[in-house]
C-alpha positions as CSV (number, residue, x, y, z in Angstrom):
1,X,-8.1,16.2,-1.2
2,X,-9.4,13.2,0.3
3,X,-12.2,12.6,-2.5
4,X,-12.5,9.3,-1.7
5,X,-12.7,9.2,1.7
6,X,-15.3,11.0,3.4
7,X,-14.2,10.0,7.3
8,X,-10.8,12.3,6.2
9,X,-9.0,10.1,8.4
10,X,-8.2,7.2,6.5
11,X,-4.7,8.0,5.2
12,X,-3.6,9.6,8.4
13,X,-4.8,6.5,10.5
14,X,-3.4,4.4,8.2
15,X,0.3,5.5,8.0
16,X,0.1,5.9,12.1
17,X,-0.6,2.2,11.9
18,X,2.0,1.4,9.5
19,X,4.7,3.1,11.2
20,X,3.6,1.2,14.5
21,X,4.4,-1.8,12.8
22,X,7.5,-0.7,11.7
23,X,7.5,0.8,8.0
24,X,8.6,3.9,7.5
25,X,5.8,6.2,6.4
26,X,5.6,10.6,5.7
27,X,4.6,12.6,8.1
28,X,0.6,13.3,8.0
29,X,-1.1,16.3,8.9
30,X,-4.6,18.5,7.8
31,X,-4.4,21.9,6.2
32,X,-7.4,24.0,5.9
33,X,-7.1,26.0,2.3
34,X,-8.3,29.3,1.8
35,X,-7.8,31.7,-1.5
36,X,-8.4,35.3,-1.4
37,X,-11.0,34.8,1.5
38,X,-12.8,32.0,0.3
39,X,-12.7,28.5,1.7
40,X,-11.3,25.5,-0.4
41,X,-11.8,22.9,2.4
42,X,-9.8,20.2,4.5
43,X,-6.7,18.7,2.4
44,X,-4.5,16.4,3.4
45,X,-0.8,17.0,3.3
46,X,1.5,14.0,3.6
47,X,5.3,14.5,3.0
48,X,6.8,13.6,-0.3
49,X,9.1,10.0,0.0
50,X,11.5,12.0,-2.6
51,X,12.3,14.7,0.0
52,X,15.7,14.2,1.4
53,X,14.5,15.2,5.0
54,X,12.1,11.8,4.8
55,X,15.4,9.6,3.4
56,X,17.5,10.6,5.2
57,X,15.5,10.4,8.5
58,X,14.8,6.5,7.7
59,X,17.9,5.3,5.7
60,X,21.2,5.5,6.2
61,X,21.7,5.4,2.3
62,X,19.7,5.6,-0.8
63,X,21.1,4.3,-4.2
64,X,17.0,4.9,-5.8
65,X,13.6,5.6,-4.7
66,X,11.5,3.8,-7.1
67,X,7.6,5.2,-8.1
68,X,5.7,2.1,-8.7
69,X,3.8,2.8,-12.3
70,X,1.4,0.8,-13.9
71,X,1.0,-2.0,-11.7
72,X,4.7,-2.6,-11.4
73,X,6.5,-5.8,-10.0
74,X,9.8,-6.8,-9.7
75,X,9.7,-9.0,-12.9
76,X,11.8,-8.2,-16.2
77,X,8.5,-7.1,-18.2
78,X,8.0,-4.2,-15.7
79,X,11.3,-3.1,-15.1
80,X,11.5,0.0,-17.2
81,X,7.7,1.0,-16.2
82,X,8.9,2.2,-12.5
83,X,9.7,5.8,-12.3
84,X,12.9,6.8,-10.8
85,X,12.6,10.2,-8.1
86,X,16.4,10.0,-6.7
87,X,19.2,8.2,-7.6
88,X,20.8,7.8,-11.4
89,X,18.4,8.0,-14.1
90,X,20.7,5.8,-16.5
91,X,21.1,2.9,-13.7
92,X,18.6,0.2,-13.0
93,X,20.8,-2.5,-12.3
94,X,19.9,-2.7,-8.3
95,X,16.2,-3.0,-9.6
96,X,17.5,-6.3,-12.4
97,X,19.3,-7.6,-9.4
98,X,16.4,-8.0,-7.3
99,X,13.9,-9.3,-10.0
100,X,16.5,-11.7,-11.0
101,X,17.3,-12.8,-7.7
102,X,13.4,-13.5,-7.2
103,X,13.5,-15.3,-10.3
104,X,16.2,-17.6,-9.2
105,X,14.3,-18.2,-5.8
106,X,11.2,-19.2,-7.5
107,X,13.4,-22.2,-9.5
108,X,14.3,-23.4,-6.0
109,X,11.7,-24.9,-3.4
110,X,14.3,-25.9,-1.0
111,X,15.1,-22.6,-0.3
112,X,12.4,-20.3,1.4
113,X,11.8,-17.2,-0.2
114,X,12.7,-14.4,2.2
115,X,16.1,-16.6,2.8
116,X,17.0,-16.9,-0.8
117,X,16.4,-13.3,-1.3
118,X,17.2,-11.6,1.6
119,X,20.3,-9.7,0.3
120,X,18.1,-7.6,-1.9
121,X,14.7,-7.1,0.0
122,X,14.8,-5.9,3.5
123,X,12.3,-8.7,4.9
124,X,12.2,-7.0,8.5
125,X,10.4,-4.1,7.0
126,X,8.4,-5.6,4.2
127,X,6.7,-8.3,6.3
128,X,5.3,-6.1,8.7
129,X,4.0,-3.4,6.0
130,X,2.1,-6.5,4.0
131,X,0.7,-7.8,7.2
132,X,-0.2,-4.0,8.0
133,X,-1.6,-3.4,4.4
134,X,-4.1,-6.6,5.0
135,X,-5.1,-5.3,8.7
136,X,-6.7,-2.0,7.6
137,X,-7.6,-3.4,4.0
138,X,-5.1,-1.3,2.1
139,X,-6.6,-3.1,-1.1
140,X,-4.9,-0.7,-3.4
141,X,-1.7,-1.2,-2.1
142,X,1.4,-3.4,-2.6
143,X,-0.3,-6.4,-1.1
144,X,-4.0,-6.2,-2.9
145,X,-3.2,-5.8,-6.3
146,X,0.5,-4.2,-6.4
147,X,-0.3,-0.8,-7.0
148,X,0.5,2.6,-4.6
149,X,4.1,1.6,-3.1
150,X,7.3,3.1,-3.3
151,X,10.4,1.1,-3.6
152,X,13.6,2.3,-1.8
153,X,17.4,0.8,-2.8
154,X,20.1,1.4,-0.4
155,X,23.9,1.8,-1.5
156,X,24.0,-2.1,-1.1
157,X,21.0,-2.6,-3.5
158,X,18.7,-3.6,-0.9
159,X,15.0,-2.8,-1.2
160,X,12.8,-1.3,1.3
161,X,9.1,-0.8,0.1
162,X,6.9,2.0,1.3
163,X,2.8,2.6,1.1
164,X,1.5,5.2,-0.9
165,X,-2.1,6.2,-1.5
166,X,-3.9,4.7,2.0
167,X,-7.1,6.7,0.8
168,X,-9.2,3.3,0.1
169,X,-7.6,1.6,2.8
170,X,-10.4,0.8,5.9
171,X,-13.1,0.2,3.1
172,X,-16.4,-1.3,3.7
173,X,-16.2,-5.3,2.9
174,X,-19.5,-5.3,1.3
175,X,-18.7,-2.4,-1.0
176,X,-17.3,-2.4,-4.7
177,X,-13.6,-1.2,-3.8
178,X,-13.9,0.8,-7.0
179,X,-16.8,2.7,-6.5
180,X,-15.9,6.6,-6.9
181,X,-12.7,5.9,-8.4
């Protein structure tokens, strides 16, 4: 309902940009709520990542769609803590692949990161939406403190993520990001 943001443009600004830069993003749009005659307000509906209409418009395949939870990485400890919307409830193993294939790239300086694990994590995609997370201050994102993001597996295992949340994005620098929240 767009609490957070009084300009109510913050979240539909902020996937435009993203999807200009390449990450796949819902569909954004305003919807003015009435019940039984009386007005509720301006709300903000933005379409679901677990819909199959969003999948299958941007991915030819989806073996998971990860929820991030708890300030989830791809590291062992916080496997289990990400919420699974599609895919098999009873198989993570994609996920353990790609934390342990981070996890072998960290033991290895010769090799740069995005080489060593670009068989799980779809860099094309990912770079752009972390560059496009620090442009309109998405501090609540994946790249500010790794919170509100999505994490999408294909049938291969590789990950795409996707923004969630872009409500505190375009925040005033002098502010306290957590004011209201």
């Amino acid at each position: 309902n767009m609490v957070q943001d009084p300009s109510r443009l913050h979240e539909w600004l902020g996937y435009r940009l993203l999807g200009l830069a390449g990450v796949p993003v819902p569909r954004v749009g305003w919807a003015s709520v009435t019940v039984n005659g009386q007005p509720f307000g301006l709300y903000l509906h933005v379409e679901s990542y677990d819909q199959r209409a969003f999948l299958d418009r941007h991915f030819a395949s989806t073996q998971h769609l990860y929820e991030e939870e708890s300030l989830s990485d791809f590291t062992a400890p916080d496997l289990l803590r990400f919420e699974i919307d599609r895919g098999d409830p009873d198989d993570r193993q994609d996920l353990i692949d790609a934390a342990a294939q981070l996890g072998l790239a960290a033991l290895d300086p010769t090799t740069p990161l995005r080489q060593a694990t670009a068989s799980v994590f779809d860099w094309d995609v990912i770079v752009p939406l972390l560059a496009a997370e620090r442009f309109i201050d998405h501090w609540d994102g994946y790249s500010g403190q790794v919170h509100n993001y999505y994490a999408h597996s294909d049938d291969a295992g590789r990950f795409t993520l996707l923004p969630w949340g872009l409500d505190q994005a375009f925040r005033n620098p002098n502010e306290d990001p957590h004011a209201g929240v």
